[in-house]
C-alpha positions as CSV (number, residue, x, y, z in Angstrom):
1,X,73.8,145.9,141.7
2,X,73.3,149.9,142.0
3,X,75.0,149.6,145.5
4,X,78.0,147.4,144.5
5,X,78.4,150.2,141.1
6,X,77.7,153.5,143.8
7,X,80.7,151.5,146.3
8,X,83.0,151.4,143.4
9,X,82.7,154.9,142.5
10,X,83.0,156.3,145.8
11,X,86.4,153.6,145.8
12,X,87.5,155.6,142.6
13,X,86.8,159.2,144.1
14,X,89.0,158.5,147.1
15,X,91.7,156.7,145.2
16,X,91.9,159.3,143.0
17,X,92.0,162.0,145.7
18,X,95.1,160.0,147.1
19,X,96.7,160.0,143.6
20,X,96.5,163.6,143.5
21,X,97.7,164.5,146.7
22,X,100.3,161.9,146.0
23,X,101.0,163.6,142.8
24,X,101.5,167.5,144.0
25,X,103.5,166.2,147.2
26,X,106.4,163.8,145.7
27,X,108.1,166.7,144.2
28,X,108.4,168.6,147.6
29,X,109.5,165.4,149.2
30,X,112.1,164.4,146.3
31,X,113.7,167.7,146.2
32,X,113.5,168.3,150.1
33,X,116.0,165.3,150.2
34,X,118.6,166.6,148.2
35,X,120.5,168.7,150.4
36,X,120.5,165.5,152.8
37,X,121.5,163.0,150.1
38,X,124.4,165.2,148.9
39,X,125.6,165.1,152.5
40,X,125.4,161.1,152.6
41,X,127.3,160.9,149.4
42,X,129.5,163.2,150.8
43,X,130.5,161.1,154.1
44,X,130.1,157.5,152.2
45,X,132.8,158.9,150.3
46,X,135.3,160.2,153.0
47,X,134.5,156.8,154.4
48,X,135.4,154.9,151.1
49,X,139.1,157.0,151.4
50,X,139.5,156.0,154.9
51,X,139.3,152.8,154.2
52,X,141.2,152.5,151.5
53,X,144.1,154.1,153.4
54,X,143.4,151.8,156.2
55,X,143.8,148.7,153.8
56,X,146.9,150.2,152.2
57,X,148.2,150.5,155.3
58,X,147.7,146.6,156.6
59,X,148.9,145.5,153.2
60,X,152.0,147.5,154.3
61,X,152.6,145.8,157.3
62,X,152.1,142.3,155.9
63,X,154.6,142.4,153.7
């Protein structure tokens, strides 16, 4: 039983290692992404404009 209980808290001690490294690095790694995510928004949206000209512009026709 002593080696199922000594298992279990060396389990504990390296999960809660990861947790902490976990812990201090999502930060970096959120805010590293910023700058990347504000350039995605920015092309979805040029996109989203081009499109909507380009559906204008077959509506026109169509007519």
């Amino acid at each position: 039983m002593a080696e199922v209980l000594g298992g279990l808290g060396l389990f504990w001690i390296i999960f809660l290692v990861a947790l902490g490294v976990l812990w201090f690095l999502l930060p970096f790694a959120v805010f590293g992404i910023k700058g990347r995510l504000d350039a995605q928004i920015a092309e979805q949206e040029k996109t989203n404009e081009l499109l909507i000209k380009l559906i204008e512009s077959n509506n026109g026709l169509h007519k």
